[in-house]
C-alpha positions as CSV (number, residue, x, y, z in Angstrom):
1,X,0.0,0.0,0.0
2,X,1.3,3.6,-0.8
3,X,1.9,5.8,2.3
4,X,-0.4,8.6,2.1
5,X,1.6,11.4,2.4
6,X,3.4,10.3,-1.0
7,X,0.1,10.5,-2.4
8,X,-0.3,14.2,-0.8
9,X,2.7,15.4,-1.8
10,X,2.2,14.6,-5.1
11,X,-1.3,15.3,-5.4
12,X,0.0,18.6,-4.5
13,X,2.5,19.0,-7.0
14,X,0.1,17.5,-9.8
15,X,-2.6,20.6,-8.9
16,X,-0.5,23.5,-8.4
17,X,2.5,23.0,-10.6
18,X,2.2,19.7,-12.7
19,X,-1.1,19.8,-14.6
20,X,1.2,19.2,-18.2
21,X,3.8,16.4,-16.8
22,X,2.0,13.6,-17.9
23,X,4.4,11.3,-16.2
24,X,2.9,12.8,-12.7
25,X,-0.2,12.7,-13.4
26,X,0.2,8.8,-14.1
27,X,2.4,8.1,-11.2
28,X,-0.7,10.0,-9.4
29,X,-3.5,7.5,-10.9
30,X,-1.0,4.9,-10.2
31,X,-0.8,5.9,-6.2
32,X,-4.7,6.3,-6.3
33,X,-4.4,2.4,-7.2
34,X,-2.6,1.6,-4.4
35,X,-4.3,3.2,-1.0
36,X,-7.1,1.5,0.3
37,X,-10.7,2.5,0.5
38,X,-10.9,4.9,3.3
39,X,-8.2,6.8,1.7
40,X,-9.8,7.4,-1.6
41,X,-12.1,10.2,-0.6
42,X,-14.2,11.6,-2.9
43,X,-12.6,14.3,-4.2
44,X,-9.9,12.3,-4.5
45,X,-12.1,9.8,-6.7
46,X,-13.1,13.6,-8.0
47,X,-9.5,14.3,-9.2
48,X,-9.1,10.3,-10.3
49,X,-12.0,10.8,-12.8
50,X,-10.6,14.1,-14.3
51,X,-7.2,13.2,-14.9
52,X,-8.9,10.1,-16.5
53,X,-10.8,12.3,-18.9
54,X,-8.2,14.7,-19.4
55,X,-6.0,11.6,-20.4
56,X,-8.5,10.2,-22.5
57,X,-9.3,13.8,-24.4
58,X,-5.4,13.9,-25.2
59,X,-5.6,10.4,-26.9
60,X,-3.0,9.1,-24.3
61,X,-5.0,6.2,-23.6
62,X,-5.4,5.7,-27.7
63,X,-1.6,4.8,-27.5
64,X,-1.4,2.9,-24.5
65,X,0.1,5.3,-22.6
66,X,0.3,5.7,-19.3
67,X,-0.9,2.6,-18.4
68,X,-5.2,2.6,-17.5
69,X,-5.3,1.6,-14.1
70,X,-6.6,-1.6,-12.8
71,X,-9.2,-0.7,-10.6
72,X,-12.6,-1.5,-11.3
73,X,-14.2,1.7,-11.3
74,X,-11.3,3.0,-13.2
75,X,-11.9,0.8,-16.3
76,X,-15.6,1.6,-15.7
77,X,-15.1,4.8,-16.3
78,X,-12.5,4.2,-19.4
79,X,-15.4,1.9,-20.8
80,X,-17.8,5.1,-20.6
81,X,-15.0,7.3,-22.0
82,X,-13.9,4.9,-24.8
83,X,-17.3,4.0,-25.6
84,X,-18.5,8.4,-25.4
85,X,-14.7,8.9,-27.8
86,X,-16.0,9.9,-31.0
87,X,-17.8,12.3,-29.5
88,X,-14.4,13.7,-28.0
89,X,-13.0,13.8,-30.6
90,X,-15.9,15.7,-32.4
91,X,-15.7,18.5,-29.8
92,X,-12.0,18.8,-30.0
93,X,-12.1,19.0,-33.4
94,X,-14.8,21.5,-33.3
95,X,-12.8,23.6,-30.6
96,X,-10.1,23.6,-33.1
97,X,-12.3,25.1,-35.6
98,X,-13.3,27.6,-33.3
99,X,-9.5,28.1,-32.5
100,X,-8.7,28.1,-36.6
101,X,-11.4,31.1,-36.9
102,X,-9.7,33.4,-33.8
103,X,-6.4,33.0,-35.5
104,X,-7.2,34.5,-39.0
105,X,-9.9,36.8,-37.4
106,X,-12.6,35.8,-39.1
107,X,-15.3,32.8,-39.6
108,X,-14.6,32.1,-43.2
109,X,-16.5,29.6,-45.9
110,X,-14.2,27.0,-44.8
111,X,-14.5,27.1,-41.1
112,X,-18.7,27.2,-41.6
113,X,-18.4,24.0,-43.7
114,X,-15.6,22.2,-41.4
115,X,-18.2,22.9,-38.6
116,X,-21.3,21.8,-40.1
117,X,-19.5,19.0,-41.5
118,X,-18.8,18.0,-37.6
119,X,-22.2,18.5,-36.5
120,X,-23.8,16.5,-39.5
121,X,-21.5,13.4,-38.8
122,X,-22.9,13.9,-35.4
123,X,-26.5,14.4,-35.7
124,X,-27.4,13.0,-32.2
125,X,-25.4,15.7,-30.3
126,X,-27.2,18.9,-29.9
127,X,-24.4,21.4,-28.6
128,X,-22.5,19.9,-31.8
129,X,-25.7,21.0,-33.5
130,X,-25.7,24.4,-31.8
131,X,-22.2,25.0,-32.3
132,X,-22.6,24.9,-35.7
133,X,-24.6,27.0,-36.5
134,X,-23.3,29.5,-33.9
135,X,-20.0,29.4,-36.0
136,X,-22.6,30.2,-39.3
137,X,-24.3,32.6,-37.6
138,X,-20.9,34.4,-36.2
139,X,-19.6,34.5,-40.1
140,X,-23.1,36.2,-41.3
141,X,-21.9,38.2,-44.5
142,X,-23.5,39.2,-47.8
143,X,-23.6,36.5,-50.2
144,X,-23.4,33.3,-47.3
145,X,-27.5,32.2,-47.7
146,X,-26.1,29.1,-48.5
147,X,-24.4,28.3,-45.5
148,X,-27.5,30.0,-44.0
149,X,-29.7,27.3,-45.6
150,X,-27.5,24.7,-44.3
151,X,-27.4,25.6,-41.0
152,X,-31.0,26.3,-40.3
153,X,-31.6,22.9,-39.5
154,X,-29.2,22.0,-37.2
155,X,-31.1,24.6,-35.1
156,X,-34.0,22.6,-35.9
157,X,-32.3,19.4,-34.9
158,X,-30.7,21.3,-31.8
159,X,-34.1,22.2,-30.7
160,X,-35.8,18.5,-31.4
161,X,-32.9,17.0,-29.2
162,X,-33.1,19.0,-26.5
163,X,-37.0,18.8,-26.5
164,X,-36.5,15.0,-26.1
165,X,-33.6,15.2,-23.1
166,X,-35.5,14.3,-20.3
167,X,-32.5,15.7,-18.5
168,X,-33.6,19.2,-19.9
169,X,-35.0,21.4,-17.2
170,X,-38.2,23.2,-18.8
171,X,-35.7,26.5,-17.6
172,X,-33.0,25.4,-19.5
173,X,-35.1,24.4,-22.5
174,X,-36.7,27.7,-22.5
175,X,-33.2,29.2,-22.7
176,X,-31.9,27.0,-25.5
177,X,-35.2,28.2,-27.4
178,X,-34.8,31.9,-26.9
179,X,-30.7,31.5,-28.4
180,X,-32.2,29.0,-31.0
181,X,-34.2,32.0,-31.9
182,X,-31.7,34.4,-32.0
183,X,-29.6,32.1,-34.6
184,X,-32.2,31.8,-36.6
185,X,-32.8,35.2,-37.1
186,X,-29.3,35.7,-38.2
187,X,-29.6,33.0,-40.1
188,X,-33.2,34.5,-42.0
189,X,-35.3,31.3,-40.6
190,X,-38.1,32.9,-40.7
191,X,-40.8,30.6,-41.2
192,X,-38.7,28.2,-38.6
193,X,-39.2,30.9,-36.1
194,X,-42.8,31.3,-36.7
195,X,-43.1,27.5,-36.3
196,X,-41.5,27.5,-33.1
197,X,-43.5,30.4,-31.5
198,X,-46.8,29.0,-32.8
199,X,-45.3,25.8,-30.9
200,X,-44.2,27.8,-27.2
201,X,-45.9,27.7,-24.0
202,X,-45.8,31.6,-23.6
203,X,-47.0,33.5,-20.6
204,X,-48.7,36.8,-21.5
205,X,-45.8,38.8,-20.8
206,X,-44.0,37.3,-23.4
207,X,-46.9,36.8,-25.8
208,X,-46.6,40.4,-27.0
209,X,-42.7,40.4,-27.4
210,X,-42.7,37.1,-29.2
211,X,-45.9,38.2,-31.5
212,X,-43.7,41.5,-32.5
213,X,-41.0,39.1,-33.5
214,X,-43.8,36.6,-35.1
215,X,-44.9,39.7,-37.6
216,X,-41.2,40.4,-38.4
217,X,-40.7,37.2,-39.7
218,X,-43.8,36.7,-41.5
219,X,-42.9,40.0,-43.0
220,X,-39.6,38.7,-43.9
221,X,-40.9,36.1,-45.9
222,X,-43.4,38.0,-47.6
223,X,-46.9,37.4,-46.2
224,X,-47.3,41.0,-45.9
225,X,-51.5,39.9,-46.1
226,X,-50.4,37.8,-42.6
227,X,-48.6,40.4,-41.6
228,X,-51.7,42.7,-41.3
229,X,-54.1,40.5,-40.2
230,X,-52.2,39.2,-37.1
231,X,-51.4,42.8,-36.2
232,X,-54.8,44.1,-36.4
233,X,-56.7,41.6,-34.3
234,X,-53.4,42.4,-31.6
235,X,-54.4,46.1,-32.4
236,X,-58.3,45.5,-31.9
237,X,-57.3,43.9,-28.5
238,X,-55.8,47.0,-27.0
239,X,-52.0,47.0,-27.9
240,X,-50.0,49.6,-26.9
241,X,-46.5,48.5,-28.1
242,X,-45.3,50.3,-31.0
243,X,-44.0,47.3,-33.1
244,X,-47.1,46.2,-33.1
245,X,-48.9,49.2,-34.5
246,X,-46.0,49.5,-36.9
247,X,-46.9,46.2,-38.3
248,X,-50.1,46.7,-38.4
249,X,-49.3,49.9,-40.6
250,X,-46.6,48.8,-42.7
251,X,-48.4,45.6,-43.1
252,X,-51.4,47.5,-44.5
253,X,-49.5,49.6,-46.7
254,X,-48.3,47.2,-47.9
255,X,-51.8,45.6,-49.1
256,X,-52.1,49.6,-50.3
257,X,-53.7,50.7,-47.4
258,X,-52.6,54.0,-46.4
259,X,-55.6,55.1,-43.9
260,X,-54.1,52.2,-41.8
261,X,-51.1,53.3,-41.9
262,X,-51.5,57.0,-41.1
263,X,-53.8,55.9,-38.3
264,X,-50.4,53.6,-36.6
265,X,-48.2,57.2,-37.2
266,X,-50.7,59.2,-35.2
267,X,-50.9,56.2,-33.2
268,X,-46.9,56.3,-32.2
269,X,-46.9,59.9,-32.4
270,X,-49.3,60.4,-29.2
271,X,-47.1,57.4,-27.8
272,X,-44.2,59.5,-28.5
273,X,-45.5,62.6,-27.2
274,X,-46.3,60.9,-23.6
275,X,-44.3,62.9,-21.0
276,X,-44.5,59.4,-18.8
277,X,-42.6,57.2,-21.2
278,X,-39.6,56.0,-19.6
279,X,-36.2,57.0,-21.7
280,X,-36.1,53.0,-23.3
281,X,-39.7,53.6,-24.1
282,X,-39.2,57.0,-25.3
283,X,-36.3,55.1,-27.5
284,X,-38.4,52.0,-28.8
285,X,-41.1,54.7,-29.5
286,X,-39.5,56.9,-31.9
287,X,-37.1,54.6,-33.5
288,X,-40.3,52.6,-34.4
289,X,-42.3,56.0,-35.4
290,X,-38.4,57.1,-37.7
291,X,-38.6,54.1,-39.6
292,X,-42.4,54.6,-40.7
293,X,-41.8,58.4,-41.7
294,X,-38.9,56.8,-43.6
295,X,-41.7,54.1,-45.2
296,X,-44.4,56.9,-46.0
297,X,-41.4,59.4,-47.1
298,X,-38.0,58.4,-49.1
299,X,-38.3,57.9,-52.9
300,X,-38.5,55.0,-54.4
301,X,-34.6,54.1,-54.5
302,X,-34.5,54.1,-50.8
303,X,-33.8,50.4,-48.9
304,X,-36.5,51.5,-46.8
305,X,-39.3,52.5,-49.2
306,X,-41.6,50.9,-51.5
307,X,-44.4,53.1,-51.1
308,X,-43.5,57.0,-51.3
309,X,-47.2,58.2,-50.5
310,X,-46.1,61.1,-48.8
311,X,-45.2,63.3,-51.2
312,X,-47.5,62.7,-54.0
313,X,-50.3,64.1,-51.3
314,X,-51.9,67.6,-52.2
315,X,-50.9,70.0,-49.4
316,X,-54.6,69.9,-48.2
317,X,-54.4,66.1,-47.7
318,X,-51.0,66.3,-46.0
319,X,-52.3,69.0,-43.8
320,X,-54.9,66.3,-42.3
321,X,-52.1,65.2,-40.0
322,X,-52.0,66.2,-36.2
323,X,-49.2,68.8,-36.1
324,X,-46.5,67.4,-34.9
325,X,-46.5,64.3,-37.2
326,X,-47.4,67.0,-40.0
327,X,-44.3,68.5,-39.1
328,X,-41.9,65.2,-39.0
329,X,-43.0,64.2,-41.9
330,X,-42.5,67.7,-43.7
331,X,-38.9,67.8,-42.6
332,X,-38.1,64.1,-43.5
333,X,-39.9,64.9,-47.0
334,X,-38.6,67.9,-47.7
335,X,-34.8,66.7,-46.9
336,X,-35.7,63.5,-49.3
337,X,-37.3,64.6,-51.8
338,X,-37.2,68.6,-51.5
339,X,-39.6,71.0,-51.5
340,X,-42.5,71.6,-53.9
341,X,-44.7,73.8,-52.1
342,X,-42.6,76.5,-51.2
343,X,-40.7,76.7,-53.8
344,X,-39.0,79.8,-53.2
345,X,-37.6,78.6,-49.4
346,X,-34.4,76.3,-50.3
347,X,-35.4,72.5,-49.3
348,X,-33.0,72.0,-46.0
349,X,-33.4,75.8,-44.4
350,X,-37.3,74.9,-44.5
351,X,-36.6,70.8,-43.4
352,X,-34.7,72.5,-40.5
353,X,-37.7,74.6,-39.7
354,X,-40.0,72.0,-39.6
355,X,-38.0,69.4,-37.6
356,X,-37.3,72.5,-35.3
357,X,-41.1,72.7,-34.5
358,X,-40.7,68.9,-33.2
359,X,-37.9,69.8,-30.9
360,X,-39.1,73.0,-29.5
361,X,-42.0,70.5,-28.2
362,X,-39.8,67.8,-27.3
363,X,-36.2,68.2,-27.0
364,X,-35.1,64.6,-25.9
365,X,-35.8,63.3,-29.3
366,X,-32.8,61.7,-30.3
367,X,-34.0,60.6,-33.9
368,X,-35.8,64.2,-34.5
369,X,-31.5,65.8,-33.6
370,X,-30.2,63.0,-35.9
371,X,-32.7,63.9,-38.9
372,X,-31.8,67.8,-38.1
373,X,-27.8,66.6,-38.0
374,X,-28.3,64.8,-41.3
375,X,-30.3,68.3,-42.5
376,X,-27.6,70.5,-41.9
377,X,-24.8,67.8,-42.9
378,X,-26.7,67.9,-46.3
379,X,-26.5,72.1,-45.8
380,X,-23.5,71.3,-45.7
381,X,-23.4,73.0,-42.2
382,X,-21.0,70.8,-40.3
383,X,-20.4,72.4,-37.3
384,X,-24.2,72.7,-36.6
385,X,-24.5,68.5,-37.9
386,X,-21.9,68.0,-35.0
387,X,-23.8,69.6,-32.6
388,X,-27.2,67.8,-33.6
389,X,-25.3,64.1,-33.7
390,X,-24.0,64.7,-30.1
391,X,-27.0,65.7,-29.1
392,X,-28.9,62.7,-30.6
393,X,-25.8,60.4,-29.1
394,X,-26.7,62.2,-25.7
395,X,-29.8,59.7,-25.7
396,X,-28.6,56.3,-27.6
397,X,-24.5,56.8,-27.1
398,X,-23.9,53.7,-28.8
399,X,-26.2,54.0,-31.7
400,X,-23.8,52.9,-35.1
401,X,-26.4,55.1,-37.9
402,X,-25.7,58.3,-35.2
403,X,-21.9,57.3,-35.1
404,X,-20.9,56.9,-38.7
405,X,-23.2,60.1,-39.4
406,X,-20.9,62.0,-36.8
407,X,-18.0,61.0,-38.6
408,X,-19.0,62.1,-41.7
409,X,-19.9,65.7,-40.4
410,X,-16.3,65.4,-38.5
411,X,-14.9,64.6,-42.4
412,X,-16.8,67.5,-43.6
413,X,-15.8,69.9,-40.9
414,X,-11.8,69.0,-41.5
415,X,-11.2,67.3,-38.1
416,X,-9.7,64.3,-39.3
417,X,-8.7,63.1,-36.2
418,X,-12.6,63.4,-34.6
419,X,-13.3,61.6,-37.8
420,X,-10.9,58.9,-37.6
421,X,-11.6,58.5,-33.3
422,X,-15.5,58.2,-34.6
423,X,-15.0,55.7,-37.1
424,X,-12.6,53.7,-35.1
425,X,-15.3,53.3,-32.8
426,X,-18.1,52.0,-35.2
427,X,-15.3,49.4,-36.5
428,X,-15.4,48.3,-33.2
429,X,-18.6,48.5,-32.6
430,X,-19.6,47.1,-35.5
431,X,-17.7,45.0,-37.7
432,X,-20.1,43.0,-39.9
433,X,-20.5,43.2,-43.3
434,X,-24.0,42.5,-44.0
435,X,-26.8,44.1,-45.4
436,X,-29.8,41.9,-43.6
437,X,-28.7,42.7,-40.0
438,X,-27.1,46.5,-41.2
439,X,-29.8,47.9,-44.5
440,X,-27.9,51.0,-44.8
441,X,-24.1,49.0,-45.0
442,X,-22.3,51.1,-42.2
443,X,-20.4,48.0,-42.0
444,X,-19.3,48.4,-45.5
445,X,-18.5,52.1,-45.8
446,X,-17.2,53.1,-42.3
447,X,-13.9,50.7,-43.9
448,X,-13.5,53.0,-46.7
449,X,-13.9,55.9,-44.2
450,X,-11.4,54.9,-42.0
451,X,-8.9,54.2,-45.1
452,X,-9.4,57.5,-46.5
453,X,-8.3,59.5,-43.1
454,X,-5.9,57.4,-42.5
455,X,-3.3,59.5,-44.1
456,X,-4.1,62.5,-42.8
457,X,-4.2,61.5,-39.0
458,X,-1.0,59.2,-39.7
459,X,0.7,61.0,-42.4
460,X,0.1,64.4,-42.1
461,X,-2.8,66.1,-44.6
462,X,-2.9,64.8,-48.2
């Protein structure tokens, strides 16, 4: 029998200084084999299984080496490990995927297709299935809906094996639903996401969140009629959340109903006007009521914009809006698309007035600066486009459209090193090159940005 202080002593050495000589950490199993029952505590038994499993992930046991101990529950647990090895090997060699990625800085083609490849050969393994499409979902670029396509259902799978675990807490299944959902949303599953909301157990705090996201994705996949119909029964039953009624309008306009959508604008405006709003419902309010001015106002090239309505209005029927919308939409309208009524007034000094009439009634507006910023940027007023950016950054400091915008009016202003600051920051903040997650491609034009000042912050001006 080994004397137990050996075994301390080098237990000790093994933990605090010896966890790569795998000559100790054999001599260690060995000693384990030699004390007798009393001795082998269970964190002892503890440290025997890991430096089994650490042996077995190396492959050490693959070539023999050290020796597996003779112990019965040792070679039980060699049998499990042995018998569980494939799978091992699968996550080591999807770790060194992972690895492979960090090392040239980017999820590339190959790296998606290595990883899927892993998963499919292991179909039975859902983090191996979530993994996956993780890796897919990390690499999101323009031009990758094939490896989008592909990696859809392993989410699917990832979900269907983790609804079958019976060791799967209903808690932790709820979690792996809501990060399935987020994949998939990168990934454009859209009618997968419907599926698997139509399939939760939601509670009714939840329902109206999940039914927002429900819309976007039916919207995504072009059942613009769905789209409407869903958000007007949520509308008829007394919803107040502004993605909702922004559905429900761009849904209908879609279907070429306008009065529906005019009615969600007012609708969000008096949201937006409410002095009780807290500042993240003040944010989700406007942001929600920005995009729809953008819908009802930009021309017909815009990303945004399929249906310029706005301005082909007589001034009578544009006058039928409340005020303040009346006046939003005049300043996003005239900045577009210029200004036909007053033809004598040039487009941006009367676009400033009008957004001006919206911030002299609420100043903490933070889309309503950005529009005057991008007003007086088009002026060609920078110092003033500074001023509104900050101001607009004030209320959403992280905001990457406010950002880039800033560094433009920087660019304009001559304060190349502002410019350059500014833009370093969104390349941080935003790296991604893709149009689904970024419509107006920050992530592809900040680059060009950042190449162009280089020179004059690094080299002196050019």
């Amino acid at each position: 029998k080994v004397a137990n202080d050996g075994v301390d002593q080098l237990e000790h050495y093994v933990l605090t200084e010896g966890l790569g000589d795998t000559g100790a950490r054999a001599a260690l199993l060995e000693a384990y084999e030699g004390l007798n029952s009393k001795k082998m505590t269970t964190v002892r038994k503890g440290y025997r299984s890991e430096l089994l499993m650490n042996f077995m992930v190396e492959e050490s046991y693959a070539s023999g080496f050290p020796e597996i101990p003779k112990a019965k529950e040792a070679k039980k647990l060699v049998k499990t490990l042995e018998e569980s090895y494939g799978t091992i090997a699968a996550y080591q060699e999807m770790i060194a995927v992972l690895d492979s990625a960090g090392r040239i800085g980017e999820v590339d083609t190959k790296v998606m297709s290595r990883a899927m490849e892993i998963a499919e050969q292991n179909e039975d393994d859902a983090i191996l299935q979530y993994l996956a499409a993780y890796i897919v979902a990390a690499g999101a670029a323009d031009g990758r809906e094939y490896y989008y396509q592909r990696a859809v259902p392993l989410v699917v799978s990832f979900l269907e094996l983790s609804a079958n675990d019976k060791k799967i807490s209903d808690e932790e299944l709820a979690l792996r639903q809501t990060s399935a959902i987020e994949l998939l949303t990168t990934l454009q599953g859209y009618q997968e996401i419907v599926d698997l909301i139509d399939e939760m157990d939601l509670d009714k705090e939840d329902e109206e969140a999940m039914g927002a996201l429900r819309l976007f994705c039916l919207l995504n996949s072009g059942s613009s009629e769905e789209v409407y119909e869903a958000a007007a029964e949520m509308v008829d039953e007394g919803s107040e959340e502004p993605q909702i009624w922004y559905y429900y309008g761009v849904g209908a306009l879609e279907q070429g109903d306008t009065d529906a959508m005019n009615e969600a604008m007012e609708t969000i405006m008096e949201m937006v006007m409410d002095e009780d709003l807290t500042d993240r419902e003040l944010l989700r309010a406007e942001s929600t009521l920005y995009i729809m001015i953008e819908y009802a106002t930009l021309n017909e090239t815009s990303i945004l914009a399929k249906n310029n309505f706005y301005h082909t209005m007589s001034e009578r029927e544009q006058k039928q809006y409340s005020p303040l919308l009346h006046n939003y939409l005049e300043a996003m309208d005239a900045y577009a698309n210029g200004n036909d009524h007053y033809p004598d007034m040039d487009r941006y000094e009367y676009a400033k007035q009008q957004i001006d009439e919206v911030l002299d009634e609420r100043e903490d507006l933070c889309f309503a600066w950005y529009l005057k910023g991008c007003i007086c940027y088009g002026a060609r007023q920078f110092d003033e486009a500074i001023e509104c950016y900050q101001e607009a950054l004030s209320h959403d400091p992280e905001n990457i459209q406010f950002l880039y915008a800033l560094a433009n009016a920087y660019d304009g202003a001559q304060d190349y090193e502002a410019a350059y600051a500014v833009s370093s920051q969104v390349e941080k903040l935003w790296p991604k090159k893709n149009h689904a997650e970024d419509p107006f491609g920050i992530g592809f034009h900040n680059p060009w940005l950042l190449d162009r000042l280089e020179p004059y912050v690094n080299g002196g001006d050019e």
